[in-house]
N, C-alpha and C positions, 0 to 999 in steps of 0.2 A: 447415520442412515435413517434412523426413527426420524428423526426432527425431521429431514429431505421427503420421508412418505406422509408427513402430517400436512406439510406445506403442500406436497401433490394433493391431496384428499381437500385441504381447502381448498385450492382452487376449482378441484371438482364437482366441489357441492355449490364454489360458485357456479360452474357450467351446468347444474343442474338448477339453480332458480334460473338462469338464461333461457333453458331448455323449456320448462312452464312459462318461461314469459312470451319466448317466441310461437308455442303452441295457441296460447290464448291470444297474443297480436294474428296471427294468421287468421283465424276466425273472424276477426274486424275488418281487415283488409280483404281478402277473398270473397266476402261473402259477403249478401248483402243487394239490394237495388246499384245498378249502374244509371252514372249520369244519361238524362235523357236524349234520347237522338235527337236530331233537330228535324222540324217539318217535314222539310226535303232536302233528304239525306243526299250528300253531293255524290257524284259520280266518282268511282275510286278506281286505281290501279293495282293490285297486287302484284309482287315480286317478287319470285321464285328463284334464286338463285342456285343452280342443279350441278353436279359433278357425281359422278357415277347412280345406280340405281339400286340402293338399298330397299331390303327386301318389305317393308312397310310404307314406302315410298309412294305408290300410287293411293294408296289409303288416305296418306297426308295431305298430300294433292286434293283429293276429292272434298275431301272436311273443308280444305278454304272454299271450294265450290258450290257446299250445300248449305247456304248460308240463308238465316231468315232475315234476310234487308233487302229491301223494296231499291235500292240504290243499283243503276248501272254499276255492274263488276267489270273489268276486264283483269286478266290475269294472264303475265309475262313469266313464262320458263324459258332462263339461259344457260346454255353449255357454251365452253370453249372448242372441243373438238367436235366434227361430225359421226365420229365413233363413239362417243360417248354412249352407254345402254338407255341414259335417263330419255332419253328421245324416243325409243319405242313407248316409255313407261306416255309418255305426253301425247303421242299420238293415240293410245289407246283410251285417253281421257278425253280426246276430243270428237272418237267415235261414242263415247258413255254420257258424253253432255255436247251433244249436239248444237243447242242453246244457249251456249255460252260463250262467250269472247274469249279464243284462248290462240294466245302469241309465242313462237318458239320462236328466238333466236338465240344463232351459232354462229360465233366471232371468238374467232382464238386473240384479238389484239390484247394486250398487256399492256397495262400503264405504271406497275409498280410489285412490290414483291408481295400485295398481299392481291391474288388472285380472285377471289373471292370478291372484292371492290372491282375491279377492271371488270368481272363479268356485269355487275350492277352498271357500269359505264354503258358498254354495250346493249344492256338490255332497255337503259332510261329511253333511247333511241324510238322504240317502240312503245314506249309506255303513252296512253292518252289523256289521262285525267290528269285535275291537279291535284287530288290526293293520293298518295305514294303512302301504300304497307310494305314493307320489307318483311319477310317471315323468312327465318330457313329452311331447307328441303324439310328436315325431320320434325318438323312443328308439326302436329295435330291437334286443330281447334272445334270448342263444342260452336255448334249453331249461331249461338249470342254473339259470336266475337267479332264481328266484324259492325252490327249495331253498337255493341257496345265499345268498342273504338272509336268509331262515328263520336258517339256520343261526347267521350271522353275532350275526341277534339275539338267540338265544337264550344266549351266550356271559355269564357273570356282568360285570354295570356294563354292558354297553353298554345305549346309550339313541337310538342312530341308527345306519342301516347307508348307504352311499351307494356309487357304482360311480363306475368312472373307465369314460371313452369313447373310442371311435377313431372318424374320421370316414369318412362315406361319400358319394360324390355321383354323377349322371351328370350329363353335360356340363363343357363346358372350365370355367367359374367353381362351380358347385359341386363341381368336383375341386379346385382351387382352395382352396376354403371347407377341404372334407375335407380340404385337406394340412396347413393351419393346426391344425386339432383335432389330428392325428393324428403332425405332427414337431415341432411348439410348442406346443401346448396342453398336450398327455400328457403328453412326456418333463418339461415342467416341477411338473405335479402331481404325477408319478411321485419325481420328486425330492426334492418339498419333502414330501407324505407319507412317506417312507420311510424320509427324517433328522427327521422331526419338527419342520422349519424349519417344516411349515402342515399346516392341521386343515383341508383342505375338504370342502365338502357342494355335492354339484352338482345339480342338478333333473334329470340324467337317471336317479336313483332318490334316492329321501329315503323312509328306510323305519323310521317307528319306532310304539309303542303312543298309544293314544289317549289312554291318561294320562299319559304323557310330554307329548303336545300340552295337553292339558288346563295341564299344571305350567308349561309355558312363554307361555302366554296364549294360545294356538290359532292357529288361521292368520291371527285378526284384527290380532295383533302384530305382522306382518307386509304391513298395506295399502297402507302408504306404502312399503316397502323395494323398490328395483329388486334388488341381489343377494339374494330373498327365501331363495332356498336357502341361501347362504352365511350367512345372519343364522340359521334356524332351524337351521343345523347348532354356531352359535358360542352360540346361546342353550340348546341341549342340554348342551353341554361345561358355560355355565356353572352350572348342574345339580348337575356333579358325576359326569355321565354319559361315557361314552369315545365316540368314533364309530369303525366298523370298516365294511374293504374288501375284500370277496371278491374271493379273486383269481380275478377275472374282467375282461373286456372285452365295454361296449356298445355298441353305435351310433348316434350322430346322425346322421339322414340329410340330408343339406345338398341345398337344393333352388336357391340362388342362380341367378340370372338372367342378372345386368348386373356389373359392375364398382362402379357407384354399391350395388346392391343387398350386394354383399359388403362394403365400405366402413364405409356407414352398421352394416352389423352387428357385426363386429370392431370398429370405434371405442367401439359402447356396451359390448359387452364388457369392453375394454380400460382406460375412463374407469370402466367398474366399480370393475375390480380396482383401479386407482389410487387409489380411495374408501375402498375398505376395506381393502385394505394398500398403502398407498403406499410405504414402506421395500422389501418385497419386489419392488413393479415399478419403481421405479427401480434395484434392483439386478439386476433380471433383463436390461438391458445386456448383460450380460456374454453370455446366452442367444443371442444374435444372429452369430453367429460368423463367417458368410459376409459378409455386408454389409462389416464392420468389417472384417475381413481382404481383401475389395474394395478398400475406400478405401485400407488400410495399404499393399498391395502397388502400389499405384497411387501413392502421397506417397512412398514408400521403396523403390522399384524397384530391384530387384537378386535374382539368385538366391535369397538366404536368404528375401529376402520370399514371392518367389513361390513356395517350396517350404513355408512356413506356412501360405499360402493352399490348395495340394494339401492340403496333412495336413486345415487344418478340411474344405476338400470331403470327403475321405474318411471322416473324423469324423460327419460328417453321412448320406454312405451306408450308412455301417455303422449306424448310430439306423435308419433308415426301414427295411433291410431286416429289421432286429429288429423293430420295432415292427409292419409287416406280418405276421411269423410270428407274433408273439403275438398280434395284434387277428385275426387271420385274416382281415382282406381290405385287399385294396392303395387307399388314399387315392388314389396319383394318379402319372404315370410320374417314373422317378428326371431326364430332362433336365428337367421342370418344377422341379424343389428347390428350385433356387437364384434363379429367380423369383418363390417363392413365401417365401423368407428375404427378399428384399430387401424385398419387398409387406408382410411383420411386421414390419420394421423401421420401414417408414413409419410403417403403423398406429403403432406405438409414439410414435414423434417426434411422431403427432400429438396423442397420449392426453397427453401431456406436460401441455397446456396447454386450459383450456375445459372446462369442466362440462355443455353442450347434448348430447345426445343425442337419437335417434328411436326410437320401438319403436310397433309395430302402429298407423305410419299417426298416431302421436302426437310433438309436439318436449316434450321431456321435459327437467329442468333436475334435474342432483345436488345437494343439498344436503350437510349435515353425515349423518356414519357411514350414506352411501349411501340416506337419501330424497329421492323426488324428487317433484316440484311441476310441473306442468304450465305451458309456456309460450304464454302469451296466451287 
């Protein structure tokens, strides 16, 4: 059992030089000058893809709205049902921005099990421009981001632009939710873009030409895929095209309720990424630093353990109060951390095993390279 806690603790202290590497890559990547917009910035679409009205919602909405780019906006909100609540939220945004291009459509059609893409279908419909931002409802972007998008794309070879996010919640569990985005989520995206270990594309912006969409089969190639972002950022690359990341930070705003509610979300998450890189998440173990240096100090008790244990703690405060300065706002307080490491660790042990997921109210089953098929 001592030997089993020594080997936990080294792994730990490796998760803890991980932890300062990702703190000090995030700094380089986030921050910093964005590539420059182009003269005349083209006329863009944004895409709002809507299902019910969470209570930070109209907020998010408005931030893609107050944007400082000289560029014609239009902006498309879709629902599938005309009951939907998101639709009051949209009409009260087109009474507050009078001056703006704002498109609602509502078409229940369905083209495949991932809902979510069929609304994108429907909504292309209405879209004008030929640049196409995809954001999800709960994305809240500062000012820059839509310049520095622009910019991003205009860059020779790129053929998609995508943003890394930091989380945001009120209340105890979706601060919770937000500490997960914001000290596991990032620091590990941050890391594996930075060394070039991962190409990802996340749906808090997916921003590229309509004949880029067109070349890759549209957003129909995409009906079946749960990680739809992740597939249409890997099916640009295979193209031939690069994807590029303004350094910048956006926000999800985590609305979490319950314990079960946070749970069921991070697992499908998690059973995502397992789908579609399975080598990177079982190596990302190592990401967990506290847990593991928990158990190890606990099986191999002694001074040197419990001083490996300090070090990853402090490894782990020195990430959050970086990733707080860079993202500019606090996920969640630093005595929650280490409850909220062990709560990722779970999720992970349990993503290990099991393909069932839930998403909007649906049991949803992975299949091969992340489709999924509805259960019963």
């Amino acid at each position: 059992m001592v030997y089993a806690g020594w080997f936990l603790l080294l792994i730990a202290l490796c998760g803890a030089a991980y932890t300062v590497a990702a703190a000090v890559l995030a700094a380089r990547l986030l921050t910093g000058a964005s590539d420059p917009s182009p003269n005349a910035m083209p006329p863009v679409t944004i895409l709002k893809p809507l299902s019910g009205a969470e209570p930070e919602l109209e907020a998010a909405l408005a931030s893609a709205l107050s944007q400082d780019c000289a560029a014609p906006v239009q902006m498309v909100c879709g629902v599938s049902i005309a009951a939907d609540p998101a639709i009051a939220v949209v009409n009260r945004l087109k009474q507050r921005f009078p001056d703006r291009d704002i498109a609602l459509v509502v078409d229940s059609r369905v083209y495949g099990a991932n809902r979510k893409v069929s609304n994108l279908i429907n909504m292309l419909l209405s879209a004008k421009h030929e640049v196409l931002v995809v954001a999800d409802a709960d994305i809240a972007v500062p000012r820059t981001w839509l310049s520095a998008v622009l910019g991003a794309l205009s860059q020779p070879g790129i053929g998609a632009v995508s943003c890394l996010y930091a989380g945001e919640g009120r209340g105890r569990w979706a601060q919770l939710a937000a500490m997960g985005i914001s000290y596991q989520f990032l620091p590990n995206a941050v890391f594996g873009t930075a060394t070039g270990l991962a190409h990802p594309c996340f749906g808090s912006t997916i921003a590229l030409r309509r004949q880029t969409l067109n070349q890759i089969g549209g957003f129909a190639a995409f009906r079946d895929c749960l990680a739809d972002d992740y597939e249409i950022g890997r099916a640009v690359r295979a193209k031939g095209y690069g994807l590029a990341y303004p350094p910048l930070t956006v926000r999800h705003i985590c609305t979490e309720r319950s314990l079960r509610e946070l749970w069921t979300h991070e697992l499908r998450w998690a059973r995502t990424i397992r789908t579609v890189d399975p080598v990177g998440h079982f190596g990302s173990v190592v990401t967990h630093a506290v847990p593991l240096g928990l158990l190890g100090a606990v099986l191999a008790f002694s001074l040197p353990g419990l001083a490996v244990l300090a070090t990853v703690l402090a490894a782990r405060l020195f990430l959050k109060s970086r990733i707080d300065h860079i993202a500019g706002v606090r996920a969640g307080p630093a005595w929650l951390l280490p409850v909220r490491d062990v709560l990722s660790f779970g999720v992970f042990l349990a993503s290990l095993a099991g393909r069932g997921v839930a998403w909007r109210g649906e049991r949803l089953r992975i299949g091969e390279r992340g489709a999924i098929h509805k259960v019963g």
